[in-house]
C-alpha positions as CSV (number, residue, x, y, z in Angstrom):
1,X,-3.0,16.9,-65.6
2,X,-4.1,20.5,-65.5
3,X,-5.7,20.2,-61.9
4,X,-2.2,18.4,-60.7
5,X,-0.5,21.8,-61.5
6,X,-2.9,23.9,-59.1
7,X,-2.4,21.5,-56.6
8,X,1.2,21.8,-56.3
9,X,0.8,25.7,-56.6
10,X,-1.2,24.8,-53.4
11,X,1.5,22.5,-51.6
12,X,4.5,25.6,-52.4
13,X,1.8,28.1,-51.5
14,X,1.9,26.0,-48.1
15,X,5.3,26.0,-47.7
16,X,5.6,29.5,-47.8
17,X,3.1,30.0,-45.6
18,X,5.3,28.1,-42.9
19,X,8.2,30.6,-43.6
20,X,6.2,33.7,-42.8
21,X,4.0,31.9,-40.1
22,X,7.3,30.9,-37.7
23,X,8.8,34.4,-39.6
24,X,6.5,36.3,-37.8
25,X,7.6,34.9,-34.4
26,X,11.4,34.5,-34.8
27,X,12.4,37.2,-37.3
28,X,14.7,39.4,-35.6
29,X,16.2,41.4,-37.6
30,X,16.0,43.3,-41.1
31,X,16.6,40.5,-43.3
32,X,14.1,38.4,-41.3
33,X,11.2,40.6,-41.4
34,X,12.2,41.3,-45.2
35,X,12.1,37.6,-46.1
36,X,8.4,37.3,-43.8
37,X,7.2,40.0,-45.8
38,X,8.4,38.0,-49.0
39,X,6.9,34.5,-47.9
40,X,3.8,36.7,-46.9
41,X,3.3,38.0,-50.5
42,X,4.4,35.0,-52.2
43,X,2.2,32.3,-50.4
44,X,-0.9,34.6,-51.2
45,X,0.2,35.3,-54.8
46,X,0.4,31.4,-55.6
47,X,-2.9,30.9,-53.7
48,X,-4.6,33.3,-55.8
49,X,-3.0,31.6,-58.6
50,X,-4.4,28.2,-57.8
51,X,-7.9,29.0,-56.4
52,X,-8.5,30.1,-60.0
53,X,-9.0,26.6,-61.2
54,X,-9.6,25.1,-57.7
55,X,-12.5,25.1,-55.4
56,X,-11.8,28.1,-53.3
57,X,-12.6,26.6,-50.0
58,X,-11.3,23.2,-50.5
59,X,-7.9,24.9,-51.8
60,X,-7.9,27.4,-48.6
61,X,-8.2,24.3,-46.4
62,X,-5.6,22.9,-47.9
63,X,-2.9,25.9,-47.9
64,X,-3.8,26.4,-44.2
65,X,-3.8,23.0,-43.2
66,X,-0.3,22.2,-44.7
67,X,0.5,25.5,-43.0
68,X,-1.0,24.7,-39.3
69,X,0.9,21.4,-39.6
70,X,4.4,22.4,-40.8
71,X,4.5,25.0,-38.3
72,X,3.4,22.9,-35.4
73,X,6.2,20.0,-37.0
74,X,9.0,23.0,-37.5
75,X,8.3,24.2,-34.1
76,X,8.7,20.8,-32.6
77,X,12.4,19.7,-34.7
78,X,13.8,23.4,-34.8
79,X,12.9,25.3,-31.7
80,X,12.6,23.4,-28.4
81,X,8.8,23.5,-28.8
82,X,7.8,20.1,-26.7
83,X,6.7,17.1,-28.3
84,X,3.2,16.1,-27.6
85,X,1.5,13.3,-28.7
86,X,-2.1,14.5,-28.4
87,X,-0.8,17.7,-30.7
88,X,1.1,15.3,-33.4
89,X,-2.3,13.3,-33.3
90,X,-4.5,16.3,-33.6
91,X,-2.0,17.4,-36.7
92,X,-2.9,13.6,-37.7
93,X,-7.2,14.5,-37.9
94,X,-6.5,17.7,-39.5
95,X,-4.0,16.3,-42.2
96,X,-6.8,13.5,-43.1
97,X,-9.7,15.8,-42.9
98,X,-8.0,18.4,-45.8
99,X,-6.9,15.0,-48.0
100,X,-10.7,14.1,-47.2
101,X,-12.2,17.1,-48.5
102,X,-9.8,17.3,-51.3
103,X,-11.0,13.9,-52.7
104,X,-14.4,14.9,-52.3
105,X,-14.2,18.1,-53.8
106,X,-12.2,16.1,-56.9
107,X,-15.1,13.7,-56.7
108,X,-18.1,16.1,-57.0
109,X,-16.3,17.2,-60.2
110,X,-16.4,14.1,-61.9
111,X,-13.6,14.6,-63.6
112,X,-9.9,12.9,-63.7
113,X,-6.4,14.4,-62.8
């Protein structure tokens, strides 16, 4: 149940990463760059957090792949980027490739969530 925890450390980690990721490109004023600099800090504090217990690579291919594809998806629904559907698929490979190597990271453990 333990391991369950870190992962959703991970997934928040993730989102925050988004924030400061499409911050970085849209923040325009001071309150902008101040909540960038926040989702900045707080995305790497809660992936410190959870690659304490996690395998460090897996859990960084996790955080940026759950990064890479919500800002690709924000992008897309909140500011005019054009839909593509070779980039929605590509977002598809990379999504399974990060569950992949999450299960067989779990796996090599042997152990249970």
């Amino acid at each position: 149940m333990a391991l369950k925890n870190e992962w959703n450390i991970v997934f928040v980690a993730g989102l925050f990463e988004i924030g400061w990721v499409v911050g970085l490109k849209h923040a325009d004023s001071l309150l902008g760059w101040i909540g960038t600099v926040i989702s900045i800090y707080v995305s790497m504090q809660l992936l410190i957090i959870a690659s304490k217990k996690l395998p460090v690579g897996t859990t960084y291919a996790v955080f940026t792949g759950i990064g890479t594809a919500g800002t690709v998806i924000l992008d897309i629904v909140m500011f005019d980027e054009p839909f593509s559907l070779l980039k929605i698929s590509l977002i598809i490979v990379l999504l399974g490739g990060v569950m992949g190597l999450k299960t067989v990271s779990f796996e090599e453990k042997g152990g249970k969530e």
